[in-house]
C-alpha positions in Angstrom: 252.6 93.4 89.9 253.1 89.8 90.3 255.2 90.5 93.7 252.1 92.6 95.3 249.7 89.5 93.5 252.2 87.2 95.8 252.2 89.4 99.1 248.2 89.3 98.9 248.7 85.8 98.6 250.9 85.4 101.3 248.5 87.7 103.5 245.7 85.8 102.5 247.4 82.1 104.0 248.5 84.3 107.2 244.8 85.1 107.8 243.4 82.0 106.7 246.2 80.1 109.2 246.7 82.7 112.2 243.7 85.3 112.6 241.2 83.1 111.6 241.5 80.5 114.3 242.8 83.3 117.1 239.2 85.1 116.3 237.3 81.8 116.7 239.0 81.2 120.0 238.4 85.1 121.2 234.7 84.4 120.3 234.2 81.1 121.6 236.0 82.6 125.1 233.7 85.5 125.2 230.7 83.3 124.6 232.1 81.3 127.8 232.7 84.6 129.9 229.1 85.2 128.6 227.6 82.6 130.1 229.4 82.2 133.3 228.4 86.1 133.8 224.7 85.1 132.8 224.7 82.4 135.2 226.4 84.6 138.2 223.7 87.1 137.4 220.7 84.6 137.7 222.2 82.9 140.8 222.5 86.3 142.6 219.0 87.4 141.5 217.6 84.0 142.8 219.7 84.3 145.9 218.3 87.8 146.6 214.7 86.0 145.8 215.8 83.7 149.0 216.6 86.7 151.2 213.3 88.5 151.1 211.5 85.2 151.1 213.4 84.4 154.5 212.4 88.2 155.3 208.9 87.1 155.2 209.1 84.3 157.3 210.7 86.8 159.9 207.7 89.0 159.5 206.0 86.0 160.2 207.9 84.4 163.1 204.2 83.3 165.1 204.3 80.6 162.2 207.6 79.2 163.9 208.8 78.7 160.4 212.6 78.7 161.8 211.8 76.1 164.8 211.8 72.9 165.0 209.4 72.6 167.8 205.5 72.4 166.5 203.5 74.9 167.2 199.7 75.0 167.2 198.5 77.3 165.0 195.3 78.9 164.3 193.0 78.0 160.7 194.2 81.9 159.6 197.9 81.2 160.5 197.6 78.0 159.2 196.7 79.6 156.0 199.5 82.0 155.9 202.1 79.3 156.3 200.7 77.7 153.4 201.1 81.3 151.3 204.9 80.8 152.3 205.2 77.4 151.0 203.7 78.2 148.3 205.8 81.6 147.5 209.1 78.8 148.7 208.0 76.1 146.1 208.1 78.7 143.4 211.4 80.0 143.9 212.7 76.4 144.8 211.0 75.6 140.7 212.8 78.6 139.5 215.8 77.6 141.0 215.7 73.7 139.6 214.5 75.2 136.2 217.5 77.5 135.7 220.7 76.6 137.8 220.0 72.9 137.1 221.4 70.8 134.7 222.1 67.6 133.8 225.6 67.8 133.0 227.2 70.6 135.0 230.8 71.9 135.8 232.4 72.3 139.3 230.8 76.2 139.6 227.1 74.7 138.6 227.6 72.2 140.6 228.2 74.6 143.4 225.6 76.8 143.1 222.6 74.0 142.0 224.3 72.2 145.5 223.5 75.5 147.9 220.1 75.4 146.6 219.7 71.6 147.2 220.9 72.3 150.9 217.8 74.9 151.1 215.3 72.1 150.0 216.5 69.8 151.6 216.5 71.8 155.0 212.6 72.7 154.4 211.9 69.2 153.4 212.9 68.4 157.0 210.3 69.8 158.3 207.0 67.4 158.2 204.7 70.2 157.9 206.0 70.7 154.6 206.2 67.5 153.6 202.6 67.1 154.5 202.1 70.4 152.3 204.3 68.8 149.7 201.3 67.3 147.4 199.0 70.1 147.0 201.7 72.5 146.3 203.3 70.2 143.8 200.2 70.5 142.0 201.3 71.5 138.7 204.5 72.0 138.5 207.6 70.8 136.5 207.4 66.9 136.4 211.3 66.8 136.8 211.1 69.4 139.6 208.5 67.6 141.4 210.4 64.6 141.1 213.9 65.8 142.9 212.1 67.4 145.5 209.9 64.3 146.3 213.7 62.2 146.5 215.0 65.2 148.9 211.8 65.2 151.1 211.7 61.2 150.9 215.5 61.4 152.3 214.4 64.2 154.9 211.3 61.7 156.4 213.6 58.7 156.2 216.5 60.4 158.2 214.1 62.0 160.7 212.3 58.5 161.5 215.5 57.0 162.8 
């Protein structure tokens, strides 16, 4: 009896030592895997948010949303183009509120940087800077203060 009291023992240290720390590490790297396939998923979903937007500006191509050359545009177009911005400031806040982060790692990084690239392309365009304030109007302080430093750099770099 004392040998099987001894074995148990034994079995008891090997769980303790081994299979305890293995099934930490097996948990923590799923919660990682997890996460990473959370953050795929929300990236792609927001991405896909992107495509239909730029599908509406294509149904609206008199708005000359894709040129560079200013159009003049009528009060009821003019409206419209606002309804864009304002449907693009949206999913831009989305974007900030879940891919951003403080502290991020090379992937993050790489995704948060495609979506910076996408502001900062808009904010290049002075009509939506001009926009910029009333759209703002309510939204995330932090958000509204990274895309007021991306359209600041846009005016900046288009005035020299």
């Amino acid at each position: 009896m004392n040998e099987f009291k001894d074995w148990m023992e034994l079995a008891s240290y090997l769980v303790t030592v081994v299979a305890l720390p293995f099934a930490i590490a097996v948990f923590i790297f799923e919660q990682r895997r997890e996460r990473a396939n959370e953050e795929e998923e929300i990236y792609l979903k927001l991405a896909d948010d992107y495509s239909r937007f730029m599908e509406l500006v294509l149904q609206n191509s008199d708005l000359k949303l894709r040129s560079s050359v200013a159009a003049e545009l009528t009060d009821e177009q003019i409206d419209r183009r606002l309804a864009l911005y304002s449907i693009l400031i949206s999913l831009f806040e989305r974007a900030y509120l879940l891919v951003y982060e403080e502290r991020m790692d090379r992937k993050q990084l790489r995704m948060w940087k495609s979506w910076e690239d996408f502001m900062h392309e808009w904010c290049e365009r002075e009509d939506f800077r001009n926009a910029l304030p009333a759209l703002l109007h309510g939204e995330d302080p932090d958000f509204v203060s990274e895309i007021q430093k991306l359209a600041a750099t846009a005016a900046r770099a288009t005035h020299t």
